[in-house]
C-alpha positions as CSV (number, residue, x, y, z in Angstrom):
1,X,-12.0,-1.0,28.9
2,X,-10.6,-0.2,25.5
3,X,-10.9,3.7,24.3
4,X,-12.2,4.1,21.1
5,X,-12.1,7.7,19.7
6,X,-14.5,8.7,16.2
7,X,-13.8,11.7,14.4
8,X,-17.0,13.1,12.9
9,X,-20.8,13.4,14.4
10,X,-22.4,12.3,10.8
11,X,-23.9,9.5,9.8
12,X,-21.0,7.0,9.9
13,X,-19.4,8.3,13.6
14,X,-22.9,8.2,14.8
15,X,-23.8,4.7,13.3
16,X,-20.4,3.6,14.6
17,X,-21.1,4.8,17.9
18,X,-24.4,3.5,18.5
19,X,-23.2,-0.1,17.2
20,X,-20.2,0.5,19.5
21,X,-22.5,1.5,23.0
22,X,-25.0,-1.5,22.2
23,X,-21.8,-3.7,22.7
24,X,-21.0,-2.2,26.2
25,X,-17.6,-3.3,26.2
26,X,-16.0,0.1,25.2
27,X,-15.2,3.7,26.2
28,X,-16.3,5.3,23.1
29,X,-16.0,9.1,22.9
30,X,-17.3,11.3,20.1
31,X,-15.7,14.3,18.5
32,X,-17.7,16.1,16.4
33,X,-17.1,20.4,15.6
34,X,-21.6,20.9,15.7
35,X,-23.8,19.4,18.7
36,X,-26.1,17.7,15.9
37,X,-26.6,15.2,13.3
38,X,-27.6,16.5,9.9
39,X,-29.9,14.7,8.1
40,X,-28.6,15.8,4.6
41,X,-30.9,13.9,2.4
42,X,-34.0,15.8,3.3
43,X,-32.3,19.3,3.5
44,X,-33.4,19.9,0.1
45,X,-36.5,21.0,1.3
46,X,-35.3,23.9,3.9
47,X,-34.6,26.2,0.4
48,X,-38.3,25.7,-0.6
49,X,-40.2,26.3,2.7
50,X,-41.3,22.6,3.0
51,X,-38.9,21.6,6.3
52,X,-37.2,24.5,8.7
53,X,-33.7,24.0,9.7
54,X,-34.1,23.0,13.4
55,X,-36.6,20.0,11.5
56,X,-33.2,18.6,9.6
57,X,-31.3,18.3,12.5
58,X,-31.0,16.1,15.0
59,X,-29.2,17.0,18.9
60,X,-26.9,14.5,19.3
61,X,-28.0,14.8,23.3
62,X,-31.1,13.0,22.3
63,X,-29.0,9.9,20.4
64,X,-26.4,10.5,23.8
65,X,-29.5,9.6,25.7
66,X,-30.4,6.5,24.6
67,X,-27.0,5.4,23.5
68,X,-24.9,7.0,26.1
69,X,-21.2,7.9,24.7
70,X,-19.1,10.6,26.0
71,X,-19.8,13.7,23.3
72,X,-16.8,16.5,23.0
73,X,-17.7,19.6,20.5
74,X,-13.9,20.6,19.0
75,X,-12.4,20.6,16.0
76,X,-9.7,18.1,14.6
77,X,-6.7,19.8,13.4
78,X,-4.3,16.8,13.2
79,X,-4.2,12.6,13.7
80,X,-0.9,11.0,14.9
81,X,-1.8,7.2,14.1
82,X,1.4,6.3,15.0
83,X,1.0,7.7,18.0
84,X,-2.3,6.5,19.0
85,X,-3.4,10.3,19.3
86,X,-6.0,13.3,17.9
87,X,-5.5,17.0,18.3
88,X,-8.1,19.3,18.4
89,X,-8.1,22.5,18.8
90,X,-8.8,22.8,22.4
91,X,-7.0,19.8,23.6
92,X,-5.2,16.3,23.0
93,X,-6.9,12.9,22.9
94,X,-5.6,9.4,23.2
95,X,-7.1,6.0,22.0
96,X,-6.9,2.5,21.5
97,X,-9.1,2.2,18.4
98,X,-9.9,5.0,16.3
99,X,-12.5,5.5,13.4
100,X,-11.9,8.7,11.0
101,X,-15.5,9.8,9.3
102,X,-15.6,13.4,9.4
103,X,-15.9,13.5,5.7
104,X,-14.8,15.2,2.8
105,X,-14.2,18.5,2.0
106,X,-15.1,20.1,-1.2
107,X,-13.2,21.2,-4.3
108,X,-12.4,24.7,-4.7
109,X,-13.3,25.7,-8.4
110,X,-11.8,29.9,-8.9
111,X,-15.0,32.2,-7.8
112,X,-16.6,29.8,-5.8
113,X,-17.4,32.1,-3.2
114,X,-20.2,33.4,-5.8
115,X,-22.0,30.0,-5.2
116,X,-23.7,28.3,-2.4
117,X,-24.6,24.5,-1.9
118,X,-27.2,22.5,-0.4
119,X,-24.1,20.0,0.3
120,X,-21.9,22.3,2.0
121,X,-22.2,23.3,5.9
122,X,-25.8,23.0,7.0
123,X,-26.0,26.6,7.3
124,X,-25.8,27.4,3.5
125,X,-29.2,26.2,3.2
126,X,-31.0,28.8,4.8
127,X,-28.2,31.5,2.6
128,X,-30.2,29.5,-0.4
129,X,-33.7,29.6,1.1
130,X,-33.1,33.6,1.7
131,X,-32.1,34.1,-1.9
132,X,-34.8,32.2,-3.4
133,X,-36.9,34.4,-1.4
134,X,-35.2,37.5,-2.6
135,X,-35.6,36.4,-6.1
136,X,-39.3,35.6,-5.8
137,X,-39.8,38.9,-4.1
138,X,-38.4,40.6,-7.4
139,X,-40.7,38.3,-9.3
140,X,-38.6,37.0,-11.9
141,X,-34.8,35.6,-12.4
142,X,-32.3,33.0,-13.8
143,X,-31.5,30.2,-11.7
144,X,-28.3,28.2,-12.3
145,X,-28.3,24.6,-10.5
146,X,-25.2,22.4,-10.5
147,X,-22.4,19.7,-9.3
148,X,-18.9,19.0,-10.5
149,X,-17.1,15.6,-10.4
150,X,-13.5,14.9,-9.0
151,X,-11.2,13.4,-11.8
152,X,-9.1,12.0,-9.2
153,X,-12.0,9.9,-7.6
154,X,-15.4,9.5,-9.5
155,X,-16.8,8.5,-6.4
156,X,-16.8,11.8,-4.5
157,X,-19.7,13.4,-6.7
158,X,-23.2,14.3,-5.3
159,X,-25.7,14.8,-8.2
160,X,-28.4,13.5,-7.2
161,X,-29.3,16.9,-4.4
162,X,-28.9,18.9,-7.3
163,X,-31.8,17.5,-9.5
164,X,-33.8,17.3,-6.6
165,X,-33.6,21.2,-5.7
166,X,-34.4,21.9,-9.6
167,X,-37.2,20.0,-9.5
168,X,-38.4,21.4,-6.2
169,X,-37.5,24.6,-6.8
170,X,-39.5,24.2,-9.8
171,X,-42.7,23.1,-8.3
172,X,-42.3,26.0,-5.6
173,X,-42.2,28.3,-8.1
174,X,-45.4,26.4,-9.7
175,X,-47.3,27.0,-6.3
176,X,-46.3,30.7,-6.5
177,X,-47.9,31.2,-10.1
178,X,-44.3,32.6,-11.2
179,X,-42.7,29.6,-13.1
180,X,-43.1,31.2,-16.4
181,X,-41.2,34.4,-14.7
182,X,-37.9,32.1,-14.0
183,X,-35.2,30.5,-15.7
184,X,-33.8,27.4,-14.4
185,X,-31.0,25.7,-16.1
186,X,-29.3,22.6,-14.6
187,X,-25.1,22.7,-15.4
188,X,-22.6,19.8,-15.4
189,X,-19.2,19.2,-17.2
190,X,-19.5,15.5,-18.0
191,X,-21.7,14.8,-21.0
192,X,-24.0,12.5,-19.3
193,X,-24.7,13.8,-15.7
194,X,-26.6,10.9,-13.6
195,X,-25.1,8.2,-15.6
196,X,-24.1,6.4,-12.5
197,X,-27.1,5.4,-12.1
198,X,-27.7,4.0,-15.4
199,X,-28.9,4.3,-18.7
200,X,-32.7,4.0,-18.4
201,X,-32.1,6.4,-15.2
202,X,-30.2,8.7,-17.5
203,X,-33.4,8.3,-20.1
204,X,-36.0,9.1,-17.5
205,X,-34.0,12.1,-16.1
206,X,-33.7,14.0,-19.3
207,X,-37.6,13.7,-19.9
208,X,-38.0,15.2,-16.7
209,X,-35.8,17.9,-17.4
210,X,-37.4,18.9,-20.2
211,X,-41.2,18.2,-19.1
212,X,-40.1,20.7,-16.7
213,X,-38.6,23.2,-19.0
214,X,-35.5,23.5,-17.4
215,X,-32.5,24.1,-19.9
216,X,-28.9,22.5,-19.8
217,X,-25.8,22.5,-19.9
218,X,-23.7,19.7,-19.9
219,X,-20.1,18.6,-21.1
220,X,-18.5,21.5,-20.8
221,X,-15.6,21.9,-18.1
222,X,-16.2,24.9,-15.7
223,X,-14.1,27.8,-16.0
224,X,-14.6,30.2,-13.0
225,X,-17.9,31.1,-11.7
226,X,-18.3,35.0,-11.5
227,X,-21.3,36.9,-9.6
228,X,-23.8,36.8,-12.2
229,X,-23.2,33.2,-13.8
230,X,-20.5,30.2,-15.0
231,X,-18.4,30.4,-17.3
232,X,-17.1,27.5,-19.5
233,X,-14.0,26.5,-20.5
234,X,-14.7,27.8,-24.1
235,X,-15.5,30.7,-23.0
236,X,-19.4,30.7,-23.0
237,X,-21.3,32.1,-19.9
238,X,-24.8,30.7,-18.8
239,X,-26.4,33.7,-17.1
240,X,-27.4,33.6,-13.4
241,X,-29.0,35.6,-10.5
242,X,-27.9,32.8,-8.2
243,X,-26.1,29.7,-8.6
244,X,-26.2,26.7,-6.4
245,X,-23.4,24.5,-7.2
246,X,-22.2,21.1,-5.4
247,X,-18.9,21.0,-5.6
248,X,-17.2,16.9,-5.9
249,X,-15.8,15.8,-2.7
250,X,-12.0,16.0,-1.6
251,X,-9.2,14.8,1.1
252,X,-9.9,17.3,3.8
253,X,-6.6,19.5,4.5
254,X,-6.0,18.3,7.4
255,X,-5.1,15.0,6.8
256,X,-1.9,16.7,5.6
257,X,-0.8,17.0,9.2
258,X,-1.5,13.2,10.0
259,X,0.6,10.2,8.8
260,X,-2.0,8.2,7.6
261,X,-2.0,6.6,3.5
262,X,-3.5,9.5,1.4
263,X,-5.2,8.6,-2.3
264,X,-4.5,10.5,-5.0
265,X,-7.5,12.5,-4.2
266,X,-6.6,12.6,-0.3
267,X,-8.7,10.4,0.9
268,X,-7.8,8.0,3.7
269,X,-6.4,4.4,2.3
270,X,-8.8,1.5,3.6
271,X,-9.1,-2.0,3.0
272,X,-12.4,-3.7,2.4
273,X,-13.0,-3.6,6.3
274,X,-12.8,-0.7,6.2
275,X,-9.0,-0.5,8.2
276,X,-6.3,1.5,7.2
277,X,-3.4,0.6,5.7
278,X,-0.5,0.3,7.6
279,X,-2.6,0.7,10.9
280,X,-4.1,-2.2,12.1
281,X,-6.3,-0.3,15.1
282,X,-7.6,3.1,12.4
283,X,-10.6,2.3,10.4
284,X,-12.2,5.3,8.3
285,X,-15.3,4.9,6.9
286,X,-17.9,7.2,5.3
287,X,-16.7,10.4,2.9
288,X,-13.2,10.4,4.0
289,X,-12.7,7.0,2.5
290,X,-11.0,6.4,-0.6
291,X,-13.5,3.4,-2.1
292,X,-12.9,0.9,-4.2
293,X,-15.3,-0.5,-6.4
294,X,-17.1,0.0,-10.2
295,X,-17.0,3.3,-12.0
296,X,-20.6,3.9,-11.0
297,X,-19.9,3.8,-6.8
298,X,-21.2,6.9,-5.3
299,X,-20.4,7.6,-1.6
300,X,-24.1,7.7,-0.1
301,X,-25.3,7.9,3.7
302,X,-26.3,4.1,3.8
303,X,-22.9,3.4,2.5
304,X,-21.4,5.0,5.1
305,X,-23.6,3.8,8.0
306,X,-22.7,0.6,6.7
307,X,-18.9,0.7,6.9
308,X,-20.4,2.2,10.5
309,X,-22.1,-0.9,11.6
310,X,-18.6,-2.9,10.1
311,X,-16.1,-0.7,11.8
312,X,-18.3,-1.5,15.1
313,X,-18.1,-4.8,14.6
314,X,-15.0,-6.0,13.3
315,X,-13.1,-3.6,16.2
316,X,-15.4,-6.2,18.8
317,X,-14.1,-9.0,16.9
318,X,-10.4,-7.8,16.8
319,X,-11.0,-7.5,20.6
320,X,-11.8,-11.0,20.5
321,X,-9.1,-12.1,18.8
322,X,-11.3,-13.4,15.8
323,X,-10.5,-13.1,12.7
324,X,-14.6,-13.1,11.8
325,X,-14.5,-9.1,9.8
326,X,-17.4,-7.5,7.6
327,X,-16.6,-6.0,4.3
328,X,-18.4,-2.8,2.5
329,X,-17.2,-3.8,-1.3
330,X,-20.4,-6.6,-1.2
331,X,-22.6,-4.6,-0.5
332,X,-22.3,-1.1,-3.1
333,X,-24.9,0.2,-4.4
334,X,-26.4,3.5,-5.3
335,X,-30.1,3.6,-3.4
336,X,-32.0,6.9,-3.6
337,X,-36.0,8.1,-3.3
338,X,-35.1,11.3,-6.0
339,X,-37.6,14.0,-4.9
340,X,-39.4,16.3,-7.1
341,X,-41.4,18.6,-4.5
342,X,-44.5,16.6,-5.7
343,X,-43.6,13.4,-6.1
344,X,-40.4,10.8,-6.5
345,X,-38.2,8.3,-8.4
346,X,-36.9,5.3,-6.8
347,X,-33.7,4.7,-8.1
348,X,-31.0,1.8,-7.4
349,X,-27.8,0.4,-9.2
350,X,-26.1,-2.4,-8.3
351,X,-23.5,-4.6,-9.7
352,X,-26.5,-6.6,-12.0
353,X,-29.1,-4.1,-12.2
354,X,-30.1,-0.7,-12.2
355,X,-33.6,1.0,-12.4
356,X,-35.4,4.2,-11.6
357,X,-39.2,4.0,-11.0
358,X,-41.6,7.1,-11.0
359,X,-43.4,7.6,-7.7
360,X,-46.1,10.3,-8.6
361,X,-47.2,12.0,-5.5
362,X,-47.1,9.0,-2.6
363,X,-43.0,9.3,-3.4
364,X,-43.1,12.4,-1.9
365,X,-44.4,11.6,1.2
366,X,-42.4,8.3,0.9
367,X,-39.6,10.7,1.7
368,X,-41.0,12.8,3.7
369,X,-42.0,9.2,5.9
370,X,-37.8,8.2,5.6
371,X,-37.4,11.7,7.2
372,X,-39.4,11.1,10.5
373,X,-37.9,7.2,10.6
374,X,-34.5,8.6,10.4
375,X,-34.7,10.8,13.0
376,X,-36.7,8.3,15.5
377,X,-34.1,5.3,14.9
378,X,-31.1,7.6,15.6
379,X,-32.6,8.4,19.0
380,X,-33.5,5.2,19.7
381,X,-37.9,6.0,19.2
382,X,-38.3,3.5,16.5
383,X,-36.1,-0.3,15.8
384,X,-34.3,0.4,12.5
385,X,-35.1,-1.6,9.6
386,X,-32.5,-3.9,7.7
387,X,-31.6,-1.8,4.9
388,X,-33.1,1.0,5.6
């Protein structure tokens, strides 16, 4: 039975796996540095007492127990492709097929440190929870939300998190009668943050912004953030009491120390199925891809279990000596229920279209409803939906 070793316990490795054990033809083992799956997209909500942080995750015992793999906690420290072998930091594992999709690592902008992100290790979003708390305690502050791009690849950006705090942060603050007491301002240094997902998208966004009075400030390239706000490039400072700031997506350093194709950015060469170059038995999917596509790609979670579902399949057909493979380049798309705290927008792009509907009030819950189905589907509770 052939070994096949993923690197990363998020929503591509898991995907991957689960498609991989349904198969029952392989020895799949699982490395992953945390015992759970994160379900980023509703962590927005931990900050603003709507979710706690054991509701966001999900053991990956219960999704062992339904789709059983072998599961080993450690930490990657380097891949020998050439070799057909993974170190970790506790010990040394072989394979016949491997799948990279640990992810990406984020940019380090000078004075980061004086930031936190609702992207960044699940952790950070209780750090942001407590200091909401401790500025609604004080009854009044300035509140600096924002994300960064990656000139090197325009597809390692997450914006969409950040507008969804802003607005929730906002209607929290609404519920405790102390909006008028706050000052949110939303911070990005491209001139049209959300264009990705198109112009009426872009249109809607900036009424929302300002229906909820929260300020900008946008096309101006970050200088340095410093304990008590950002300062710009020319200069100019946007005051803060805290700043939550989601830095673009980059090659994590430890690919360094592995002799696999690098992008300019460092992510991990792939071709559309998703298999590296130069190494017919590596696939990486997810983050740590670099992917090809339009300006407006974005990597999401449903792109990445996607190039999950591929990677499972097209290792089965390799092992069949068919040349049948499945391709993510098809199927881009940006697809997103943007939260507000008290309602949505459902926005999608793809290659012909690209619209943003307003979801008063049942978009909320909509959400709220993709939480509870995400979590029952990975453990195997509820049959998954095509597409969803």
């Amino acid at each position: 039975m052939k070994k096949v070793l993923i690197l990363g316990g998020g929503f591509a490795g898991i995907q991957t796996a689960i498609e991989l054990q349904k198969k029952g033809s392989f020895d799949i083992t699982l490395v992953s540095d945390r015992d759970y799956l994160y379900l980023y997209p509703i962590s927005i909500w931990v900050p603003v007492h709507i979710k706690e942080f054991n509701e966001v995750k999900v053991p990956l015992s219960k999704i062992q127990k339904k789709y059983p793999f072998n599961l080993i906690v450690d930490r990657v420290t380097e891949i020998h492709a050439a070799e057909n072998k993974v170190v970790c930091e506790n010990q040394t594992l072989p394979y016949d097929y491997l799948v990279v999709a640990f992810g990406a690592e984020k940019m380090q902008h000078k004075g980061i440190n004086h930031t936190l992100s609702i992207c960044a290790k699940p952790e950070m979003a209780l750090e942001i929870r407590n200091k909401i708390d401790e500025l609604i305690e004080n009854g009044s502050g300035k509140i600096a939300i924002g994300f960064g791009g990656n000139p090197k690849d325009k597809s390692a950006v997450r914006g969409g998190p950040a507008f969804e705090l802003a607005f929730n942060i906002h209607n929290y603050l609404k519920t405790k009668k102390l909006r008028e007491n706050f000052e949110l301002t939303f911070f990005a240094p491209m001139d049209e943050p959300g264009a990705r997902m198109g112009k009426g998208a872009l249109a809607m966004m900036d009424k929302m912004l300002a229906s909820y009075k929260i300020g900008k400030r946008f096309g101006k390239k970050i200088k340095e953030f410093v304990s008590d706000g950002v300062i710009f490039e020319d200069d100019s400072k946007l005051d803060s009491d805290f700043t939550m700031f989601i830095a673009a997506g980059t090659g994590p350093a430890l690919l360094q120390n592995s002799d696999l194709p690098l992008s300019e950015a460092g992510f991990i060469k792939i071709d559309n199925y998703g298999q590296t170059q130069g190494f017919s038995n590596v696939f990486a999917i997810g983050d740590i891809a670099a992917l090809e596509g339009p300006d407006w790609i974005a990597k999401q979670g449903h792109i990445a279990e996607l190039m999950g579902r591929n990677a499972a399949y097209n290792i089965a057909e390799i092992e069949k000596g068919s040349s049948k493979r499945k391709g993510y380049q098809e199927h881009l798309n940006i697809l997103c229920v943007m939260d507000t705290g008290d309602g949505a927008a459902f926005v999608f792009r793809n290659g012909t279209k690209a619209i943003m509907i307003p979801m008063p009030i049942f978009g909320h819950w909509m959400k709220k409803g993709w939480g509870v189905y995400a979590r029952l589907t990975k453990i195997g509770k509820f049959p998954r939906l095509p597409g969803m």
